[in-house]
C-alpha positions, -999 to 999 in steps of 0.1 A, spaced: -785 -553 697 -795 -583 682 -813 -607 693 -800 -644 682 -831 -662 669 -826 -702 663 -824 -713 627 -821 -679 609 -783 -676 591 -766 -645 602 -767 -629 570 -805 -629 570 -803 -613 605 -775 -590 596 -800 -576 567 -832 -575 592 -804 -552 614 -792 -530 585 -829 -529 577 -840 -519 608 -813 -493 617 -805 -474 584 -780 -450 595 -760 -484 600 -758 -491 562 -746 -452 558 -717 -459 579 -709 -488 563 -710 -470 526 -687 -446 538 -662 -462 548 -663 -486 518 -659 -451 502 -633 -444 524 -615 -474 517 -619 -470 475 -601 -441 484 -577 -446 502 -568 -479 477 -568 -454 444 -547 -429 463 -522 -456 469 -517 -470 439 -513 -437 421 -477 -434 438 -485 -398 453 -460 -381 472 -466 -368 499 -437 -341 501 -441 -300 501 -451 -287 464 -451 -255 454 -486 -241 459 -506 -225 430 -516 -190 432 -553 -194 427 -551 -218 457 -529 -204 483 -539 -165 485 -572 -166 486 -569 -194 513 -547 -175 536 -570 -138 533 -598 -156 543 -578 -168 574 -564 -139 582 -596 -116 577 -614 -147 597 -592 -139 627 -594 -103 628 -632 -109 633 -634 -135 656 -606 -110 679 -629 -83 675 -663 -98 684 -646 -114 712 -629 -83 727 -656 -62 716 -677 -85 750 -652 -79 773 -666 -59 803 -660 -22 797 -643 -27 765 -669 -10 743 -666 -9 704 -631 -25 691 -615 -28 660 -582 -46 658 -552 -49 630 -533 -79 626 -497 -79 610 -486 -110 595 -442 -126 593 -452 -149 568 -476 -159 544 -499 -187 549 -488 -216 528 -513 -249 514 -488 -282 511 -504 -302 487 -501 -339 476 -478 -341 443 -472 -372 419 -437 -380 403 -431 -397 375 -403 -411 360 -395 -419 323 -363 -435 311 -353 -434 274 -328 -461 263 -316 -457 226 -293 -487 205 -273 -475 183 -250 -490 158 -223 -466 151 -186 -480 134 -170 -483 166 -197 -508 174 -227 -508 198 -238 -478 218 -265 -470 244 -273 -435 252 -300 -432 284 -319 -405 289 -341 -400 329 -367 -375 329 -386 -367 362 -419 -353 361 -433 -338 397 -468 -326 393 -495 -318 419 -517 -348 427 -551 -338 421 -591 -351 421 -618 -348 397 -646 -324 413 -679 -311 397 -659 -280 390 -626 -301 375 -599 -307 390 -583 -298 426 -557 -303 442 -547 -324 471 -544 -304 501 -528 -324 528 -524 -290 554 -524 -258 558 -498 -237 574 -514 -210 593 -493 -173 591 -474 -163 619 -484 -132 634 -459 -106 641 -481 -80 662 -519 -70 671 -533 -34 675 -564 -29 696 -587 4 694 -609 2 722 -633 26 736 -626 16 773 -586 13 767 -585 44 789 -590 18 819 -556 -1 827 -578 -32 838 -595 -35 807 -564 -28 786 -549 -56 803 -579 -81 798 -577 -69 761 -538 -79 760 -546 -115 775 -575 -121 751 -555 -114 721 -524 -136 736 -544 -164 741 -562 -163 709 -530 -150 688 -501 -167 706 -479 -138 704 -457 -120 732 -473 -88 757 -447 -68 737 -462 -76 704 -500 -65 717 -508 -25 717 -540 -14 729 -552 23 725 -579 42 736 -602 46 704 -612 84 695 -648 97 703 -652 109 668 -654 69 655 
């Protein structure tokens, strides 16, 4: 901490402190960055409602997720006691969906027009809803608020020790705690010798 030393203004101590300790001055940038931020982002009227998700962002997103779980179930299940070598399948409901952030803007068109039967007004509102997006290195990207992960309809195990009933069942729990899914939507077979 620090140490209060007669006759010295606290700004000249707050600087020997920031000097002293830089990860301090760090924090402090970021969240002046943080706050920069979060002031554009508000002042750009985003919307923070569902979009509809562009193709180059949403499919590739959601392989990778669903290729990264079938991994992590098989190196997992692959150390279970007596299991052996595994390889697992994982069927997906629905897709994974990205929400993203959208802007919308609206323009209103009033026209004056001086016909014979005397003044008219004709008013024309356009809404425009876009994606809100950021400049990166690469261009721009979109806002990604979340992701919705995919819902899993069922999980096949091949296990070389599926033969035992007390592994088959350890294989079961490991996938329904990882997965989330039902007993009923977990099959585990014994894995052929020839793989």
């Amino acid at each position: 901490m620090m140490q209060k030393k007669s006759g010295e203004p606290l700004s000249a101590r707050w600087k020997a402190y920031i000097k002293k300790n830089p990860g301090i001055a760090y924090l402090l940038y970021a969240a002046v960055g943080i706050l920069a931020v979060l002031l554009y982002l508000s002042g750009s009227r985003i919307d923070c409602t569902k979009s509809e998700q562009t193709e180059t962002v949403a499919p590739a997103a959601s392989t990778a997720s669903r290729d990264a779980l079938e991994r992590r179930l098989i190196n997992v299940l692959s150390e279970i006691r007596g299991a052996g070598k595994v390889d697992v399948l994982v069927t997906y409901e629905t897709n994974g969906e990205i929400v993203t952030a959208t802007v919308r803007q609206t323009d209103e068109d009033v026209k004056d027009a001086n016909g014979s039967s005397g003044n008219q007004t004709s008013r024309t509102v356009r809404e425009v809803t876009e994606p809100a997006t950021i400049e990166t290195q690469n261009g721009h990207a979109p806002i990604v608020l979340y992701e919705i992960e995919p819902t899993v309809r069922g999980v096949i195990v091949v296990a070389e020790g599926a033969a035992d009933f007390s592994v088959r069942e350890k294989l079961q729990a490991a996938v329904r705690a990882v997965t989330g899914v039902a007993i009923t939507q977990i099959e585990v077979f014994e894995m052929s010798f020839g793989s």
